[in-house]
C-alpha positions in Angstrom: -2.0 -28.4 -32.8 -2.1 -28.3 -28.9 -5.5 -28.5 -27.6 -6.1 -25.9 -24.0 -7.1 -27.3 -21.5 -9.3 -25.3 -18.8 -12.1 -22.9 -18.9 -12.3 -20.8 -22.0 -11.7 -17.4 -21.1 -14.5 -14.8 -20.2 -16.0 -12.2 -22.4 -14.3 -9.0 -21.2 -17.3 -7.0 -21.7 -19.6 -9.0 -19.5 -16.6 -9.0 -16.4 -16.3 -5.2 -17.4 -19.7 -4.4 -16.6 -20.4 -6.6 -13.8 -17.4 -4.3 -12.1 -19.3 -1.2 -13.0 -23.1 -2.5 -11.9 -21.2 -3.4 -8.5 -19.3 -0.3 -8.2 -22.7 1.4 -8.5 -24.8 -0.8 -6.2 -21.4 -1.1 -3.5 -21.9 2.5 -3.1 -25.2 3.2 -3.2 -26.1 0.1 -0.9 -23.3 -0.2 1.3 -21.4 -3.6 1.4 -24.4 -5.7 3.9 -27.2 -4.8 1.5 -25.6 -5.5 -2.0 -26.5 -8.8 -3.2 -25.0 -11.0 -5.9 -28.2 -11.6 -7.2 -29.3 -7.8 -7.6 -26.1 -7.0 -9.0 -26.0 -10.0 -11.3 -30.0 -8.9 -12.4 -28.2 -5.1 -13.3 -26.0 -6.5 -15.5 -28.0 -8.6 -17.3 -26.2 -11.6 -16.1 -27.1 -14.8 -14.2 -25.8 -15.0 -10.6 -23.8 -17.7 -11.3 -21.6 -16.1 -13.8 -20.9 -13.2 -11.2 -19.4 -16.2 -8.9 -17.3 -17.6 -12.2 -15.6 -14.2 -12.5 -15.5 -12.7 -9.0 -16.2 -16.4 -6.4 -17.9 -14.6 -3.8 -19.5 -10.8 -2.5 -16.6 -10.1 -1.0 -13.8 -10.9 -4.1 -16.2 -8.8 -6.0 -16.0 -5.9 -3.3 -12.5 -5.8 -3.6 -12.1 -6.2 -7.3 -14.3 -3.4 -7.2 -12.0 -1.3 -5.1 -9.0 -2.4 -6.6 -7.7 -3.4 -3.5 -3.7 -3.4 -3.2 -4.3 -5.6 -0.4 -6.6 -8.7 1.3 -8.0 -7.2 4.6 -9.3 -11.3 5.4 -5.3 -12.3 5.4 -3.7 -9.1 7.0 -5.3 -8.6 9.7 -5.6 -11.9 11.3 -1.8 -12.2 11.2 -1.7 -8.5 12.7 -3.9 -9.2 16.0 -2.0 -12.6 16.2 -0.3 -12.1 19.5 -0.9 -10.9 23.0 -3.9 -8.4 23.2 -2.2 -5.6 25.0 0.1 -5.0 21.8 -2.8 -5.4 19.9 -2.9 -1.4 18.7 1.4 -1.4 18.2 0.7 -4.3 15.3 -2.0 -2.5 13.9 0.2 0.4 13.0 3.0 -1.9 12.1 0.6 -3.1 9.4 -0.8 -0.2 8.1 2.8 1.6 8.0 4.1 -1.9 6.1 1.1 -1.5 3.7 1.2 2.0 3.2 5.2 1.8 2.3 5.1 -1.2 0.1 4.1 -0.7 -3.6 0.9 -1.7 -3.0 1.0 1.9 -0.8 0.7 3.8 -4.1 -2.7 2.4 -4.5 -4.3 2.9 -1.6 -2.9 6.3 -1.7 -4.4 6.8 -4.7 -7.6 6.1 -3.7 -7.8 7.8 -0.7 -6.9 11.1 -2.2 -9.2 10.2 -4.6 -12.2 9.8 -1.8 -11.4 13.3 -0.2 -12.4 14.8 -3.5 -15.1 12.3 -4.7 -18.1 11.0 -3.1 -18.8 8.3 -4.6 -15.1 7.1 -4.1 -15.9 8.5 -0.6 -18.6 6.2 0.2 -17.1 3.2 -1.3 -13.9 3.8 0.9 -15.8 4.3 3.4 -17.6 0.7 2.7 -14.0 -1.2 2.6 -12.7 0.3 5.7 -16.0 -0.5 7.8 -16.8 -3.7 6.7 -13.3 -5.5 5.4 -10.6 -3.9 8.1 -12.4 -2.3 10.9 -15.6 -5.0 11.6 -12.6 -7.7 11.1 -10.1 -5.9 13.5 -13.3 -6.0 16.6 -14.3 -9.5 15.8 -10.7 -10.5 16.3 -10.2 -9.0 19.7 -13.3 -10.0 20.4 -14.6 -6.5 21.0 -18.1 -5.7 23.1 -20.7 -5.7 20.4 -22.3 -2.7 21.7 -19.0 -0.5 21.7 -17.4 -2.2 18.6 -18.9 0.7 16.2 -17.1 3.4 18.3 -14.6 2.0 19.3 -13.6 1.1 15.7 -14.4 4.4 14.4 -11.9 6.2 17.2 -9.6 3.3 16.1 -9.8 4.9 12.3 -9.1 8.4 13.6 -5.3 7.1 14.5 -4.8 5.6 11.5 -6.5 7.5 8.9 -4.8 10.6 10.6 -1.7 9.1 10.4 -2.0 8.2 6.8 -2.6 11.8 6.2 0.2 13.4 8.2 3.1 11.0 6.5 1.3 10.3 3.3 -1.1 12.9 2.0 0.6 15.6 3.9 4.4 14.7 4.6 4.5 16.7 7.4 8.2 16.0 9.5 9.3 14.5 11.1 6.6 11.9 10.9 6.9 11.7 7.2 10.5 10.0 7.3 9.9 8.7 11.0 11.2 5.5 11.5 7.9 2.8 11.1 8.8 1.5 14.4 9.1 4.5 16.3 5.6 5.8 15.1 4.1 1.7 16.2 5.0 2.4 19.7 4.2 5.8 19.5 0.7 5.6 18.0 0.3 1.9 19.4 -0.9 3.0 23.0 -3.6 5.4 21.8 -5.1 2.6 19.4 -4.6 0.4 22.6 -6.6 2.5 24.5 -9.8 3.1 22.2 -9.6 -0.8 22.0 -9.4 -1.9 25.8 -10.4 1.3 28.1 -13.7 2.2 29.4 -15.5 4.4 27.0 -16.8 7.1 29.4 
């Protein structure tokens, strides 16, 4: 008989309702305020099982979302490049996740959130703090504008998603990915680098 090596695996109960004490306090708290600790004491659990099964808040935020994809890795190689194209690769990536497999997941969820406010808020939650707040701090964005100027940032996008996703509306529904980058690019461009007023 072969002896396993390694950790023994988890009880699938406890990781089950770690996911559903977080889902709860994610949405209810928002991201900032959720703490392993609190959500760890919910459960039943001690903190430092919560960090055996998710490592840290923000694994656990996105195990909770079921993200398709990792915000932290995506969008650093996005914004990598001169900052006047800045808004052109941020279309390119959300068109390349949004028409991978990992699209049908995301779309899923945000249909989901225009009919569910719980979803809602939780959405809400990832887009703020895992792709917009990262997006600012990359381009190094005036601290004082960054919550605007990310939010008029979302309008493009989301809208986008909406029209070609959600919607299908042509032509932009079978556009070309590219075409709609250098198309949509500029206005993100603008809400990133132009005066406000």
């Amino acid at each position: 008989m072969v002896k396993r090596s390694g950790r023994r695996p988890g009880n699938q109960d406890t990781r089950t309702s770690i996911l559903e004490v977080a889902r709860r306090t994610f949405a209810e708290k928002g991201f900032d305020k959720a703490s392993i600790r609190a959500i760890a004491g919910d459960a039943g659990v001690d903190p430092a099982l919560v960090h055996h099964y998710f490592g840290t808040k923000e694994k656990l935020f996105l195990e909770v979302m079921n993200a398709p994809i990792n915000p932290g890795e995506l969008i650093p190689q996005a914004l990598a490049g001169p900052r006047e194209e800045a808004g052109i690769r941020l279309i390119r990536m959300a068109l390349s996740v949004w028409d991978s497999p990992a699209g049908t997941a995301a779309l899923a969820m945000f249909r989901s959130a225009l009919s569910n406010e719980w979803t809602a808020r939780l959405l809400r939650e990832f887009v703020v703090t895992q792709i917009l707040r990262r997006a600012v701090r990359e381009l190094i964005v005036d601290p004082e504008e960054a919550p605007l100027r990310s939010a008029l940032v979302a309008t493009q996008i989301a809208g986008l998603m909406v029209v070609r996703y959600v919607l299908r509306l042509e032509p932009v529904a079978s556009a070309d990915p590219e075409l709609l980058a250098t198309m949509i690019g500029p206005n993100i461009q603008r809400f990133l680098d132009e005066p406000l007023d």
